[in-house]
N, CA, C and O atoms as CSV, one atom per row, in Angstrom:
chain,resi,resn,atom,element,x,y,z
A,1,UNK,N,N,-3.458,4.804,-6.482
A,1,UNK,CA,C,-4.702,5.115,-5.815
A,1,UNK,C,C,-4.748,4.338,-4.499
A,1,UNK,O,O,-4.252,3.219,-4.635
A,2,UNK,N,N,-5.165,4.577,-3.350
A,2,UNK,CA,C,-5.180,4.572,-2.077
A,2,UNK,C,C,-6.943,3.294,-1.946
A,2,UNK,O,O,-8.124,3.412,-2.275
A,3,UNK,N,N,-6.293,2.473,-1.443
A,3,UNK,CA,C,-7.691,1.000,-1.084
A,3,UNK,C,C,-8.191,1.514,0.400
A,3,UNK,O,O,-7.273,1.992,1.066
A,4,UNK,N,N,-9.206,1.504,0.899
A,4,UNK,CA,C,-9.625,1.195,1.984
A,4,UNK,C,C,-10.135,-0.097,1.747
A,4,UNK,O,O,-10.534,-0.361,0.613
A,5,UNK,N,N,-10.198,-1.136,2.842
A,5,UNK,CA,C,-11.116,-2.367,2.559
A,5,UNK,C,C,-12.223,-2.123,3.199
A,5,UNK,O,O,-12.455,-1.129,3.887
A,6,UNK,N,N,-12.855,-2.929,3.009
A,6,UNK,CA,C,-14.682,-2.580,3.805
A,6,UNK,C,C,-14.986,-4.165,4.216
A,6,UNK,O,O,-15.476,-4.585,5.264
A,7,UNK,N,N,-14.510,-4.944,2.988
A,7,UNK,CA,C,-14.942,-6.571,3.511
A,7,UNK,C,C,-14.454,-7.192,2.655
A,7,UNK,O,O,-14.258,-7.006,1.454
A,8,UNK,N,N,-14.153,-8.391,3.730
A,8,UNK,CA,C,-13.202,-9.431,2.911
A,8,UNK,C,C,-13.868,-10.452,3.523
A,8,UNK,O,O,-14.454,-10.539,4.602
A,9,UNK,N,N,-13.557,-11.597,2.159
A,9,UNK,CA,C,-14.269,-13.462,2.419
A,9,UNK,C,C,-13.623,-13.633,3.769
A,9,UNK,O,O,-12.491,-13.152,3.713
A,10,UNK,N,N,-13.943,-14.221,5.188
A,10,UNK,CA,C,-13.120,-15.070,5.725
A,10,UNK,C,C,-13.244,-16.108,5.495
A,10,UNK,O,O,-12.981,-16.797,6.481
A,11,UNK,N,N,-13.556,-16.718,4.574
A,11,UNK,CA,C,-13.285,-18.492,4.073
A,11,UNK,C,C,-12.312,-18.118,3.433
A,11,UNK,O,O,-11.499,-19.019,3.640
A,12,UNK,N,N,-11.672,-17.130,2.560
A,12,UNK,CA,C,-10.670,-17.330,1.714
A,12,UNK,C,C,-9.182,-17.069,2.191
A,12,UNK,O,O,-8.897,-16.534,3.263
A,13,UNK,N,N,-8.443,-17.436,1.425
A,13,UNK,CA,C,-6.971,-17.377,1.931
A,13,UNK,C,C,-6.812,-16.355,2.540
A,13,UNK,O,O,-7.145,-15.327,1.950
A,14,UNK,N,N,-6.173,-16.218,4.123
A,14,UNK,CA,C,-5.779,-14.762,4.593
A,14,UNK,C,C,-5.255,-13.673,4.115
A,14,UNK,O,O,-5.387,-12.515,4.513
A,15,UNK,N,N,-4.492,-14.206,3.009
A,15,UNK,CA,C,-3.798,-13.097,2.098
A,15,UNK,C,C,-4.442,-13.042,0.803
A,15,UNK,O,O,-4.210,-12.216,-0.079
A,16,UNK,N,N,-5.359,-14.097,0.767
A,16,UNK,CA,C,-6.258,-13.663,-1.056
A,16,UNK,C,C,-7.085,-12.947,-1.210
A,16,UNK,O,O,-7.163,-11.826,-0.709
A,17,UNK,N,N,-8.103,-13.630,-2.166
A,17,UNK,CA,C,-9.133,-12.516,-2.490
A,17,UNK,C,C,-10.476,-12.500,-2.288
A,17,UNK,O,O,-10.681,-12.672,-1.086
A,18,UNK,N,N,-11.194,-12.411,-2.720
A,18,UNK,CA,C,-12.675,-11.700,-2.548
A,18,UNK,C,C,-12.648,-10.866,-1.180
A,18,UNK,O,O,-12.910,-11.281,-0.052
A,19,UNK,N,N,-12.256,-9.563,-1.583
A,19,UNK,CA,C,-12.713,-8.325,-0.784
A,19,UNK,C,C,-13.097,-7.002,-2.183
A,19,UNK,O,O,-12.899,-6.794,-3.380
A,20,UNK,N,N,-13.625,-6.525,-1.216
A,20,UNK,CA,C,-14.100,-4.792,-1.893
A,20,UNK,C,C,-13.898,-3.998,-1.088
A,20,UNK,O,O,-14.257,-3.923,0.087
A,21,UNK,N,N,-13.327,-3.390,-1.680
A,21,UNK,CA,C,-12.743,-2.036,-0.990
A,21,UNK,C,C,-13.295,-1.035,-1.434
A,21,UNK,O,O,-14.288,-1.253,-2.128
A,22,UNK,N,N,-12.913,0.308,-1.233
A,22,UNK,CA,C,-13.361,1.810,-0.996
A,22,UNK,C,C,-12.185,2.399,-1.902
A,22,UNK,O,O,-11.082,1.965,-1.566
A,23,UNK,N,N,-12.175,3.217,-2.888
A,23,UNK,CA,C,-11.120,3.632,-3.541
A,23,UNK,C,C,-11.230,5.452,-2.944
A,23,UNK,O,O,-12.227,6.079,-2.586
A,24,UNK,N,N,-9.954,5.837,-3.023
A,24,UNK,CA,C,-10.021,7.224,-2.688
A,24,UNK,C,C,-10.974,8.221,-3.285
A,24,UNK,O,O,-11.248,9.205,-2.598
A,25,UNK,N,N,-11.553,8.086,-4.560
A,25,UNK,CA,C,-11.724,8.811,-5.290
A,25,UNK,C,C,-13.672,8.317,-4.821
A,25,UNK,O,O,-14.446,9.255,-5.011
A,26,UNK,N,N,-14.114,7.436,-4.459
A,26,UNK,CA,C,-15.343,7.051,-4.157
A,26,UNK,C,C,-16.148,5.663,-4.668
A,26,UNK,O,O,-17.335,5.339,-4.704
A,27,UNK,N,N,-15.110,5.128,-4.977
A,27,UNK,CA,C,-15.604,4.084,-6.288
A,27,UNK,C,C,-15.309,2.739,-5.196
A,27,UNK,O,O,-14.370,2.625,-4.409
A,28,UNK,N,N,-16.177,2.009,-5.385
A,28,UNK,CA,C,-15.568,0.378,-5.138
A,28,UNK,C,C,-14.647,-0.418,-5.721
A,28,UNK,O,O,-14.910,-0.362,-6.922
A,29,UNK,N,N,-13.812,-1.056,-5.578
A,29,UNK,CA,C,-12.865,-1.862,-5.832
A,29,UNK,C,C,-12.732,-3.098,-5.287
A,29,UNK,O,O,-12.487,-3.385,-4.116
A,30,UNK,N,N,-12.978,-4.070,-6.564
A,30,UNK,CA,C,-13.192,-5.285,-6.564
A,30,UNK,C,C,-12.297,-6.511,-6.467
A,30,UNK,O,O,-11.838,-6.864,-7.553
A,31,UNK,N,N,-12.021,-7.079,-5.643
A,31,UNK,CA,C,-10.866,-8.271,-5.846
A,31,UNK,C,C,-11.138,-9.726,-5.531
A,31,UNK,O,O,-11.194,-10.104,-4.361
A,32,UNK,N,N,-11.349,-10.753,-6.805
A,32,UNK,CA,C,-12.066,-11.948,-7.033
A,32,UNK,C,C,-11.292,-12.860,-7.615
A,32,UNK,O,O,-10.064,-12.848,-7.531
A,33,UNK,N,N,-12.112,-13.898,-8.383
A,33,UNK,CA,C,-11.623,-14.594,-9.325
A,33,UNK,C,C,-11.919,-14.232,-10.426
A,33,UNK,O,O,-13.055,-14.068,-10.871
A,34,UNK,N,N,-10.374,-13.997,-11.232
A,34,UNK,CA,C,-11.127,-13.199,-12.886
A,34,UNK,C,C,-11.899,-14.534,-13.686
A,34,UNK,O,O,-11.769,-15.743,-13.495
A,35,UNK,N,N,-12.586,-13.920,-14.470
A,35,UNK,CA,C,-14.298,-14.440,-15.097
A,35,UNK,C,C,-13.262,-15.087,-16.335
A,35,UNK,O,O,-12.253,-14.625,-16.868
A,36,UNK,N,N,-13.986,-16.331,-16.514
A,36,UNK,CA,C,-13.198,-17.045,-17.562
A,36,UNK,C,C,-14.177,-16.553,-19.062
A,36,UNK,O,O,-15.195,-15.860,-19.043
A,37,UNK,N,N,-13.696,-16.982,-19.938
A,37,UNK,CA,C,-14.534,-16.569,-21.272
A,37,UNK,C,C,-15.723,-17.122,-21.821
A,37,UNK,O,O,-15.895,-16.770,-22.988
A,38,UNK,N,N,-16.399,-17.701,-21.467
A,38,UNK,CA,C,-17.438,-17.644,-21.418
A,38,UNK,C,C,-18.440,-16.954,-20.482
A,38,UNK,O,O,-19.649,-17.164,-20.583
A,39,UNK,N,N,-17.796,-15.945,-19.368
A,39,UNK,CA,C,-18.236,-15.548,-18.395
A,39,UNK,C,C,-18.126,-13.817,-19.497
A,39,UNK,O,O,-18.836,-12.815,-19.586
A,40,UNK,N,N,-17.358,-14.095,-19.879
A,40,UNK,CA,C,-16.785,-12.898,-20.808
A,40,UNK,C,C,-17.409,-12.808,-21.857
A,40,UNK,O,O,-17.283,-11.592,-22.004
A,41,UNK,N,N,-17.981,-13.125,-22.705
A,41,UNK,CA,C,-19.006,-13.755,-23.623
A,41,UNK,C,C,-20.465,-12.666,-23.240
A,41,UNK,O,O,-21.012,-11.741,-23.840
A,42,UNK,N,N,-20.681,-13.321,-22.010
A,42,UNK,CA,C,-22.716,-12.562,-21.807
A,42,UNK,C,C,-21.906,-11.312,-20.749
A,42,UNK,O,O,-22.440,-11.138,-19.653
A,43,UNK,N,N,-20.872,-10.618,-21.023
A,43,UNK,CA,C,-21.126,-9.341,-20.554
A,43,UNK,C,C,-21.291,-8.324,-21.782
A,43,UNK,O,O,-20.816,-8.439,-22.912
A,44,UNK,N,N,-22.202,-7.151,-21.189
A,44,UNK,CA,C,-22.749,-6.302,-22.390
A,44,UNK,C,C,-22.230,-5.103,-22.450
A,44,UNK,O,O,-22.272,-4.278,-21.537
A,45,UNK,N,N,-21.714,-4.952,-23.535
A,45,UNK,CA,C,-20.825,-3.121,-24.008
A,45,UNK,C,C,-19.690,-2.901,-23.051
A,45,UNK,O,O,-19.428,-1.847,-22.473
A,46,UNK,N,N,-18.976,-4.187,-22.954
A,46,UNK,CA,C,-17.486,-4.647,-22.714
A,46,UNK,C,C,-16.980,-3.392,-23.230
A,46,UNK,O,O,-17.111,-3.330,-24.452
A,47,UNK,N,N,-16.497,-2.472,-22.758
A,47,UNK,CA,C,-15.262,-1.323,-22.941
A,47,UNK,C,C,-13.754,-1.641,-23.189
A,47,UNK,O,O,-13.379,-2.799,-23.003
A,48,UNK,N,N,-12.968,-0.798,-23.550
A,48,UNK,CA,C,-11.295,-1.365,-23.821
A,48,UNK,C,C,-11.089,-1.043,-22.128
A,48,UNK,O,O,-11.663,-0.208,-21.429
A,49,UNK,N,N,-10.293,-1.806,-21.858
A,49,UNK,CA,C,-9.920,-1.371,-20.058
A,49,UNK,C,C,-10.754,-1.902,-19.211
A,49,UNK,O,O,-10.348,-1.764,-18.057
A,50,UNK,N,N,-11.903,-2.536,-19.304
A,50,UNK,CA,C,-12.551,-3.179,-18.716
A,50,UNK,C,C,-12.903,-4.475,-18.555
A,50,UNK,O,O,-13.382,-5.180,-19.443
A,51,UNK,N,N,-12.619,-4.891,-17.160
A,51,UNK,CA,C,-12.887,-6.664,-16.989
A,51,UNK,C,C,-14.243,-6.997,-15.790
A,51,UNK,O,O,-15.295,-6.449,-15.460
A,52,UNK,N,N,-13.610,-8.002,-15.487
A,52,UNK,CA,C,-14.467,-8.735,-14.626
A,52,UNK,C,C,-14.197,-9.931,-13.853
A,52,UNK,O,O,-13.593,-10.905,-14.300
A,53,UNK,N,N,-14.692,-9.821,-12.605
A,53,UNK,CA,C,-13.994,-10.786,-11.517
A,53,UNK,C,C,-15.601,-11.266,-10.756
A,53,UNK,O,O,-16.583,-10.528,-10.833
A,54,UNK,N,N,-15.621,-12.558,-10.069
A,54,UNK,CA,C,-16.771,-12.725,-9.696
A,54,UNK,C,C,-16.465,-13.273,-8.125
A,54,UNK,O,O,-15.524,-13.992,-7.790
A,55,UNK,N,N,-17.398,-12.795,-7.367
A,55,UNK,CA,C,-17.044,-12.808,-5.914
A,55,UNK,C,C,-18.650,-12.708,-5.165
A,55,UNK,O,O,-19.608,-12.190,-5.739
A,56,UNK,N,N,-18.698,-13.189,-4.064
A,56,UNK,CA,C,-19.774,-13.838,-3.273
A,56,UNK,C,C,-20.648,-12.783,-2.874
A,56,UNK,O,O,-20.273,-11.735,-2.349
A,57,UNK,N,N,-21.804,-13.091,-3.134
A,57,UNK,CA,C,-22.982,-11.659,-2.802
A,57,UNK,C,C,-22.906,-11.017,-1.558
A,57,UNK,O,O,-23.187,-9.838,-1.344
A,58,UNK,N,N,-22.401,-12.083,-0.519
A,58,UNK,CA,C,-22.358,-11.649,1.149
A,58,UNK,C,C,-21.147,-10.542,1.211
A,58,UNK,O,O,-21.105,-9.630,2.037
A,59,UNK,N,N,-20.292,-10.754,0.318
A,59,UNK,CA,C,-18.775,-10.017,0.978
A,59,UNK,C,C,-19.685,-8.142,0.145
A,59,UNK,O,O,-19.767,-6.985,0.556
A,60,UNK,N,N,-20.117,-8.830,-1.027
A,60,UNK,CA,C,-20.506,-7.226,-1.205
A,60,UNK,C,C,-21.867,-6.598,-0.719
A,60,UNK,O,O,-22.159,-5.402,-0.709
A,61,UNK,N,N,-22.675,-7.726,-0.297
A,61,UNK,CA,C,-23.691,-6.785,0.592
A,61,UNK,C,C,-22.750,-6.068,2.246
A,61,UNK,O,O,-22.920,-4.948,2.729
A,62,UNK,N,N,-21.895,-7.067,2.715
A,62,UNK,CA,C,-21.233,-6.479,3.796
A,62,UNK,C,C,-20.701,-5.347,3.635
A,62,UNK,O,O,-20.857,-4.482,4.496
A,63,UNK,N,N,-19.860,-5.081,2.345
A,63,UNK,CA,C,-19.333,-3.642,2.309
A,63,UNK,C,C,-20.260,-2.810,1.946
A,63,UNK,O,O,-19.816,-1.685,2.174
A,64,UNK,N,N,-21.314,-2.743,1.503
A,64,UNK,CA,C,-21.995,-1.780,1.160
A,64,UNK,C,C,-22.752,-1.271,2.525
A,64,UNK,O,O,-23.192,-0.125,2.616
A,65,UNK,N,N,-22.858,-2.242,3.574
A,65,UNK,CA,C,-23.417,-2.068,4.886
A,65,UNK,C,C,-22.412,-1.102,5.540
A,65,UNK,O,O,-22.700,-0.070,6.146
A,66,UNK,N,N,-21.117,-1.634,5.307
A,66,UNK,CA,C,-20.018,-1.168,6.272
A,66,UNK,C,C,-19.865,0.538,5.044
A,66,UNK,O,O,-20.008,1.667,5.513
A,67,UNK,N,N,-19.684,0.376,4.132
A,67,UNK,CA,C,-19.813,1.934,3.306
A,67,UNK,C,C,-21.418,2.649,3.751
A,67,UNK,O,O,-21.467,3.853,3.499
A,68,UNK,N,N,-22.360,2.215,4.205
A,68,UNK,CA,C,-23.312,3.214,4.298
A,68,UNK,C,C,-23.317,3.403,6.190
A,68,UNK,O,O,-23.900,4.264,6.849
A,69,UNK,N,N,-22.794,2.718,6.478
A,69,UNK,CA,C,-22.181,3.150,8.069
A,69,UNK,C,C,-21.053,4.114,8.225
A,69,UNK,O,O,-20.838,4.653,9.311
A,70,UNK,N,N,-20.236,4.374,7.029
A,70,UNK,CA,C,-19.268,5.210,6.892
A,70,UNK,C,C,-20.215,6.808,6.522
A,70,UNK,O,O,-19.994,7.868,7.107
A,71,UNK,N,N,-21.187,6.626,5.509
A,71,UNK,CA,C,-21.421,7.781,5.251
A,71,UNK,C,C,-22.816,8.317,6.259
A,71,UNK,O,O,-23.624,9.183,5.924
A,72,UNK,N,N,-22.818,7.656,7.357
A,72,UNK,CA,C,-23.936,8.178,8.083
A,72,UNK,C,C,-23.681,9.346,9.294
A,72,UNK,O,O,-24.636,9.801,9.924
């Protein structure tokens, strides 16, 4: 599947993580620090295939700014 990025931390490593991207299909795509187990613990109706990564409110209010500038 094909990433667009929309926004990435610049505090974080140039090549790491916390960004969200744009997936081809329409979906966001998340890239953080994965959630340790107790973080894993208080999530609710946990699915098979499904995780969780936690990343800074600014990088995803930015992409959602920069995604609703895309669809305008």
């Amino acid at each position: 599947m094909r990433l667009k990025r929309l926004a990435k931390d610049g505090d974080s490593n140039p090549t790491g993580c916390q960004t969200v991207y744009l997936t081809e299909d329409g979906r966001f795509g998340i890239q953080g620090d994965v959630a340790d187990d107790d973080t894993y613990a208080n999530l609710e109706n946990l699915l098979l295939g499904e995780g969780a990564v936690l990343i800074k409110p600014e990088i995803v209010i930015e992409a959602v700014r920069r995604y609703q500038e895309r669809m305008a």
